[in-house]
C-alpha positions as CSV (number, residue, x, y, z in Angstrom):
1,X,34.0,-109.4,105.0
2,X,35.7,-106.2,105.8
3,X,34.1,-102.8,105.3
4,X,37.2,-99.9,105.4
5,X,36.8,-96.0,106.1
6,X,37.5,-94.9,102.9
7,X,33.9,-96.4,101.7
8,X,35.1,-99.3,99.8
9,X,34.1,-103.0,100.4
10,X,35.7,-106.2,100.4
11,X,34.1,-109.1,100.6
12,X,33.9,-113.3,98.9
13,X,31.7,-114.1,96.1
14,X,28.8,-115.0,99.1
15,X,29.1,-112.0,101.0
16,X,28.8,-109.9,97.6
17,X,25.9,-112.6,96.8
18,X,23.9,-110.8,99.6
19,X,24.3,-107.2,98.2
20,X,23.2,-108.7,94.9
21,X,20.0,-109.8,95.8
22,X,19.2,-107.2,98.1
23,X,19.9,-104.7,95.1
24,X,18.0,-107.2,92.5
25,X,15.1,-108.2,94.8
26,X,13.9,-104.1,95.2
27,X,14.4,-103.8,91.5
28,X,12.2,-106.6,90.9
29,X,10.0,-106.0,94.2
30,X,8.8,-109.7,94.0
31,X,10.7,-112.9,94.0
32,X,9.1,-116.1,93.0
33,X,8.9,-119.3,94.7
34,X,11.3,-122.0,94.1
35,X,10.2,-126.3,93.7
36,X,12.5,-129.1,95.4
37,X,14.6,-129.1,92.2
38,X,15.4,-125.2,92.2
39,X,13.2,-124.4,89.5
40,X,10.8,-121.5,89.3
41,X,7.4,-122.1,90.5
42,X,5.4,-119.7,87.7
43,X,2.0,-119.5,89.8
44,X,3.8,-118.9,93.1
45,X,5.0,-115.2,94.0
46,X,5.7,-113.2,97.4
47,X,5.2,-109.1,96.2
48,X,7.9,-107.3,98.2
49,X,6.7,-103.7,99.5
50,X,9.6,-103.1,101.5
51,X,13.2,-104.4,102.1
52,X,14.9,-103.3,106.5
53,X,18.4,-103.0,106.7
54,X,19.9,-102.0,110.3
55,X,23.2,-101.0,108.4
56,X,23.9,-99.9,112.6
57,X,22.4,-101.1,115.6
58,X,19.8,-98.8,116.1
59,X,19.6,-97.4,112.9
60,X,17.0,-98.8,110.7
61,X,16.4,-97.6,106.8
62,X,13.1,-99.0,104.9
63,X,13.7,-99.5,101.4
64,X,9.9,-99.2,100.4
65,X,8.9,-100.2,96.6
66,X,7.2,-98.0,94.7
67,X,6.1,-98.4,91.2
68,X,9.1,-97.1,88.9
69,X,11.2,-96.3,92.4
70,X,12.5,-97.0,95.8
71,X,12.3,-94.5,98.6
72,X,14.6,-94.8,101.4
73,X,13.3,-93.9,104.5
74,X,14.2,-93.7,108.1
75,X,11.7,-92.9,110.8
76,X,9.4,-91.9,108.4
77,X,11.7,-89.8,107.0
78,X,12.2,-89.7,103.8
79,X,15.8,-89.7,102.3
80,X,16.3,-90.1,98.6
81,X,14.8,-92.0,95.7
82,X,16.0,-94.2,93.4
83,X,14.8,-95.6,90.0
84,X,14.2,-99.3,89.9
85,X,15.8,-99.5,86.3
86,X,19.6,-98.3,88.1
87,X,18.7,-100.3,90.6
88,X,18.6,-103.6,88.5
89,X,21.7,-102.3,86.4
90,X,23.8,-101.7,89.1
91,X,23.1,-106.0,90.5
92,X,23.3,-107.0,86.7
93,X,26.9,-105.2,86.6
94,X,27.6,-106.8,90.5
95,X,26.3,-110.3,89.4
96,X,29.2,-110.1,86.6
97,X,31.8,-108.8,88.6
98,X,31.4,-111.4,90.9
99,X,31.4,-114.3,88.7
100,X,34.7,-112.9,87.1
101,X,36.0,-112.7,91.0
102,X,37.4,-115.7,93.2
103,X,38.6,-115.2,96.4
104,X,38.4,-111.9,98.6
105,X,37.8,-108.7,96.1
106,X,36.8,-105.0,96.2
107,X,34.6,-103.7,94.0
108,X,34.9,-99.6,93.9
109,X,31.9,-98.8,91.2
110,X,29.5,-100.7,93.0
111,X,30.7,-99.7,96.7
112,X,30.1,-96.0,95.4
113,X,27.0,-96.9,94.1
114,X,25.8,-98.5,97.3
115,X,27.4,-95.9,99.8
116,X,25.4,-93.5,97.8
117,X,21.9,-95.1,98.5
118,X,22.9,-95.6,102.2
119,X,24.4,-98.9,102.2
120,X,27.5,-98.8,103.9
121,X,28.2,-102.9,104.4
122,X,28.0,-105.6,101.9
123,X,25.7,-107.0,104.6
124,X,23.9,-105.5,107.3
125,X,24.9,-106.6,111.1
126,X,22.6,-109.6,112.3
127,X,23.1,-111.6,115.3
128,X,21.0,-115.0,113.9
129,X,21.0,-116.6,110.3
130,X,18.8,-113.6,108.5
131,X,20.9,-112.3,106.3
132,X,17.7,-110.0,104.6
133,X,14.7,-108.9,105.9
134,X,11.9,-107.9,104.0
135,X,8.3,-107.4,104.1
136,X,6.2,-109.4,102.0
137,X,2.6,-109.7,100.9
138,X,1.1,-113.3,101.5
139,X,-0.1,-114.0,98.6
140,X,-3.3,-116.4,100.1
141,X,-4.7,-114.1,103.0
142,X,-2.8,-110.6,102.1
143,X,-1.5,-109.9,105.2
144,X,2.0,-107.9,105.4
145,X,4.2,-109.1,107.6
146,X,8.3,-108.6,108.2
147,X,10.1,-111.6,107.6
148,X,13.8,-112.8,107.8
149,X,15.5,-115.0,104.9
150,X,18.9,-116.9,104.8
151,X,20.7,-116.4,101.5
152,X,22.7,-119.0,100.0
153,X,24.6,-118.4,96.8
154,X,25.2,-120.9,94.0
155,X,28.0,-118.3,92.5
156,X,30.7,-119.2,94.4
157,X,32.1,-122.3,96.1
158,X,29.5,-124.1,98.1
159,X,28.6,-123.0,101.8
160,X,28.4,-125.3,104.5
161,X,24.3,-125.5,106.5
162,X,26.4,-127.0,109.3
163,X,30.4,-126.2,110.1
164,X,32.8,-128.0,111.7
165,X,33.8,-128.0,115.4
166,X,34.9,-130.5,118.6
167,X,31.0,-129.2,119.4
168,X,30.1,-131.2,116.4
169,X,32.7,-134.5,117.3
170,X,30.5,-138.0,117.8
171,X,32.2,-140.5,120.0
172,X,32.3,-144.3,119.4
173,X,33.0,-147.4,121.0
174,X,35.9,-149.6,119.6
175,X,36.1,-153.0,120.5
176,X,38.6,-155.9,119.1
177,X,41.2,-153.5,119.4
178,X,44.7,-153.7,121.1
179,X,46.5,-150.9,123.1
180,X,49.1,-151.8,121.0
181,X,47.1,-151.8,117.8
182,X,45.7,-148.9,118.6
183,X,49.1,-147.0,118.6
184,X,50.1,-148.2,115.3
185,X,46.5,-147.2,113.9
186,X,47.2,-144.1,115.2
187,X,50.9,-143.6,113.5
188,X,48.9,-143.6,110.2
189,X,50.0,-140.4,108.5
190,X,49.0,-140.7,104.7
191,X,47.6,-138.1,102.7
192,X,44.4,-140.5,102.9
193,X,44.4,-141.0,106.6
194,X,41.3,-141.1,107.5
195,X,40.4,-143.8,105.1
196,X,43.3,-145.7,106.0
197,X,42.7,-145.7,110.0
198,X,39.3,-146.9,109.1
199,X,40.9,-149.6,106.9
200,X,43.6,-150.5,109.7
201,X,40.7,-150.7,112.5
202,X,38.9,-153.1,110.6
203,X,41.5,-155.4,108.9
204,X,42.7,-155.4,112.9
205,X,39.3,-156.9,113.8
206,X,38.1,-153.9,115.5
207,X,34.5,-153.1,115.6
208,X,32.9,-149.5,115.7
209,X,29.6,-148.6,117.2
210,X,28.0,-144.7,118.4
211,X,27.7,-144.6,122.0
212,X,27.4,-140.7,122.2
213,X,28.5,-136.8,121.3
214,X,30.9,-134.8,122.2
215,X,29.0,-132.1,123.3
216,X,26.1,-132.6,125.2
217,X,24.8,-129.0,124.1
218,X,24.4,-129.7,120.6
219,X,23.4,-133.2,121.6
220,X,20.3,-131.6,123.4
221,X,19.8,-129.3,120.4
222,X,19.3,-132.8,118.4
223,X,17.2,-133.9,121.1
224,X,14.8,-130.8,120.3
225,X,14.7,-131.8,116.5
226,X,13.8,-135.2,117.9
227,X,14.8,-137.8,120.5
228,X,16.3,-140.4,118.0
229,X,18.6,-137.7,116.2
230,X,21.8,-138.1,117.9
231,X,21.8,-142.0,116.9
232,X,20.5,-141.3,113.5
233,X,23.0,-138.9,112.7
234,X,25.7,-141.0,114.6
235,X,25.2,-144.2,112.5
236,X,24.9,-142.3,109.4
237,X,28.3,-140.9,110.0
238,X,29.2,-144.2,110.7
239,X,28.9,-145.2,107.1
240,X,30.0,-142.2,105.4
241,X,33.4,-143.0,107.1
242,X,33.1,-146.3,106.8
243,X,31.9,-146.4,103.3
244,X,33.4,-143.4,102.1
245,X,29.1,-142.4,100.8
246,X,28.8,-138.9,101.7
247,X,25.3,-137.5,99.7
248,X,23.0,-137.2,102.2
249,X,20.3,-138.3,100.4
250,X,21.9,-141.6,99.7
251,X,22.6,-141.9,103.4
252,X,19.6,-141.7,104.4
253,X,18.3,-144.3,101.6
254,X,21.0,-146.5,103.2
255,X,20.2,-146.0,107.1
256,X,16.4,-146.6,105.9
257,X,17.5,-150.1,104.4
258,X,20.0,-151.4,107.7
259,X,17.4,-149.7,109.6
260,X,19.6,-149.5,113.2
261,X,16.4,-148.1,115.3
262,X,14.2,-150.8,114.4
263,X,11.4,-148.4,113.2
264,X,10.7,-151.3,110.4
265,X,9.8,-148.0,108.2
266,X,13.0,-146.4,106.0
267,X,10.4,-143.3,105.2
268,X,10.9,-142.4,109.2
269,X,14.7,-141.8,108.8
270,X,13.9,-139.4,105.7
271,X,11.2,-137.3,107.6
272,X,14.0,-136.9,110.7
273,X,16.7,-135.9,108.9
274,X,14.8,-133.6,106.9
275,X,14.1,-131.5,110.1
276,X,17.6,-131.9,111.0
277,X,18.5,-130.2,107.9
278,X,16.0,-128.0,107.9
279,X,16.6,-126.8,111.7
280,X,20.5,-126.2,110.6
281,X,19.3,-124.2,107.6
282,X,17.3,-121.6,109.8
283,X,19.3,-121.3,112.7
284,X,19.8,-124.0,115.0
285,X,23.7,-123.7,115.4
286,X,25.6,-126.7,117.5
287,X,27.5,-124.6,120.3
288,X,24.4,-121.9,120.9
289,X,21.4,-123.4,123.1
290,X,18.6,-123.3,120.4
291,X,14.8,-122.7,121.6
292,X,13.1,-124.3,118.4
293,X,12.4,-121.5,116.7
294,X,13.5,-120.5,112.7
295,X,15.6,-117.4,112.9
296,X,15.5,-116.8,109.3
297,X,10.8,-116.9,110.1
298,X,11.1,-116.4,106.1
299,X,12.7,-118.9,104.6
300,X,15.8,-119.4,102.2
301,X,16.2,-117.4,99.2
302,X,18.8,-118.8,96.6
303,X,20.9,-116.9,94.2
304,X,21.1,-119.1,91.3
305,X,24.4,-119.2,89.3
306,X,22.2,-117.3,86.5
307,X,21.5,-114.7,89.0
308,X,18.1,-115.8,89.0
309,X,16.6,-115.6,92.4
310,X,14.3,-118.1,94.2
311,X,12.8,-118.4,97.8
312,X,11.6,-121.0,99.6
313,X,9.2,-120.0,102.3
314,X,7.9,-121.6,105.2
315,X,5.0,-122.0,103.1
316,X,7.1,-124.0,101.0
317,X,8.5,-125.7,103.7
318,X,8.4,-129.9,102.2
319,X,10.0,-128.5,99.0
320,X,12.5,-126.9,101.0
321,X,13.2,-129.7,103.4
322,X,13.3,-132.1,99.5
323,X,16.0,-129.6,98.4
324,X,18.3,-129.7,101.2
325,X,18.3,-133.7,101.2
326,X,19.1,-133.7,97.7
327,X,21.6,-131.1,97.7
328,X,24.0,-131.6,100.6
329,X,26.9,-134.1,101.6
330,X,28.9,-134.4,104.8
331,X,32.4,-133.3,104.9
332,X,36.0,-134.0,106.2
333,X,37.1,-131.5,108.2
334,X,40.5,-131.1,109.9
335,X,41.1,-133.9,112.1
336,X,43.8,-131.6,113.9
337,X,42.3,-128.9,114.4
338,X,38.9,-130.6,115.5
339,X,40.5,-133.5,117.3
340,X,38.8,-136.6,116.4
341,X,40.1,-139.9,114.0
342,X,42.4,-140.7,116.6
343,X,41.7,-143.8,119.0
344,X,41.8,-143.4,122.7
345,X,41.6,-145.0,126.0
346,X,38.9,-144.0,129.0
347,X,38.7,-146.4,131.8
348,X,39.9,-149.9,129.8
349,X,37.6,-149.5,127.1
350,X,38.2,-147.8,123.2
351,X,37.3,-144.6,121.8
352,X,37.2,-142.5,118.6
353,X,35.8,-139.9,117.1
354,X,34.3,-139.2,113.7
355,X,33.3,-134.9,113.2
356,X,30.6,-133.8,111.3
357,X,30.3,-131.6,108.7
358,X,27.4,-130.5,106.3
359,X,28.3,-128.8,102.9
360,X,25.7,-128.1,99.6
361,X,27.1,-129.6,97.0
């Protein structure tokens, strides 16, 4: 997302995602809770009384909801007001012109519009996964508190929870292998590679088992979510490659069965990965040293391809963990560029690599 001097914006149907709900959410100055299936939970809502954008470091503008307005404020100061109702039409108008968009796209009405109520970036500058902040009312004590939220977008094409990288490369032993075998395996250059090196490796005799990552960073970050995770996640990427099943949720039905950890329990390999996706989703990132802590201390809001929009709070927190297990797969990324499906030698015994890659769906 680019922002240019001449005050227009540029951004992908995602980035623009986030200035639609930040523009919908204070016309609305609520958002209701969502179930495990994204569906609106009636009884459930979070009253907004104010949304913080720091559009620069050090420059913070409250957003605070009034009944038929917004005021926008900076140390207590105020700036302008704005009705609710041009508000909502300006993110209805946005929410269309982004459906009708693919790709990267500027949008001059609404960039006037929001230049003129002091937003100046499709989103605001954050250095974690909050994408909006937002003070909310809890609804069982009434306490106000500030609170950060991911946004995901159902508009466009589907985000990743966890990207691709050699941080996120899992290492396994080959055995029943030739040197020679391994070069011709290797020579494999078919549009279906990947499945074919797998096919080669077996039909060859070769055996694969996870013996470790590729970075002991994110390995520790696993470690954090729990001590089992790295050979959870590596035998669950073992079949997804070997058995070309990438939902997540049928992964994990399928790790329960073989059972590889001897728990004698499949429900214990649902509970783990759960908290695996649910770490990803609120900030624990592969390459960054992660303390345990949510970044996004909120929760998830989803835009909805309706431009209905749903949170999931912490509150919320086993619905949340049900929707990410039903709605996310693993991915293929570029085996160039992230340098794994190849086998390899280290001190007489084989290697290869399998990457991981979490998408929605």
């Amino acid at each position: 997302m680019a922002k240019k001097n001449d005050g227009k914006m540029s951004g992908n149907k995602g980035e623009w995602s986030e200035l639609y709900a930040f523009l919908k959410l204070l016309s609305q100055g609520r958002v209701y809770a969502a179930n495990e299936k994204v569906e609106k939970i009636e009884t459930v809502c979070y009253p907004i009384l104010k949304i913080i954008r720091e559009e620069q470091r050090g420059t913070v503008i409250d957003y605070i909801i009034k009944e038929n307005e917004v005021s926008v404020e900076t140390n207590a100061n105020i700036i302008m007001s704005i009705p609710r109702k041009e508000l909502d039409y300006n993110a209805n108008l946005l929410l269309k012109e982004i459906s009708a968009h693919s790709g990267s796209f500027e949008l001059e009405e609404i960039a006037k519009f929001a230049n003129g109520i002091k937003v100046t970036k499709i989103k605001a500058p954050s250095a974690d996964t909050t994408d909006i902040t937002m003070q909310i009312q809890d609804i069982h004590t009434h306490y106000t508190r500030n609170v950060g939220f991911s946004i995901k977008s159902e508009i466009g094409n589907a985000p990743t929870l966890l990207n691709a990288g050699q941080t996120t490369n899992f290492i396994y032993k080959v055995t029943g292998i030739t040197s020679e075998q391994a070069l011709e395996i290797n020579a494999i250059d078919t549009a279906t590679k990947i499945k074919d090196r797998i096919k080669a490796i077996k039909e060859s005799g070769g055996n694969i088992e996870y013996v470790n990552m590729n970075h002991q960073g994110f390995k520790r970050n696993l470690i954090m979510v729990d001590s089992n995770m790295p050979q959870i996640i590596g035998n669950m990427l073992l079949y997804y490659y070997d058995e070309d099943i990438k939902e997540c949720d049928k992964l994990v039905e399928l790790i329960g069965k073989r059972d590889p950890l001897g728990y004698g329990d499949s429900m214990m390999y649902e509970y783990k990965f759960k908290k695996f996706l649910c770490s990803c989703a609120l900030g624990m990132k592969p390459a960054k040293k992660w303390d345990g802590l949510d970044e996004a201390n909120g929760g998830y809001i989803i835009v909805k391809a309706n431009g209905e929009i749903l949170a999931y709070h912490i509150y919320n927190r086993n619905f949340f963990e049900q929707y990410l297990l039903d709605n996310t797969i693993l991915e293929r990324a570029s085996t160039s560029r992230h340098d794994y499906m190849r086998l390899y030698e280290e001190n007489g015994e084989m290697f290869i690599k399998f990457n991981l890659q979490v998408r929605f769906r």
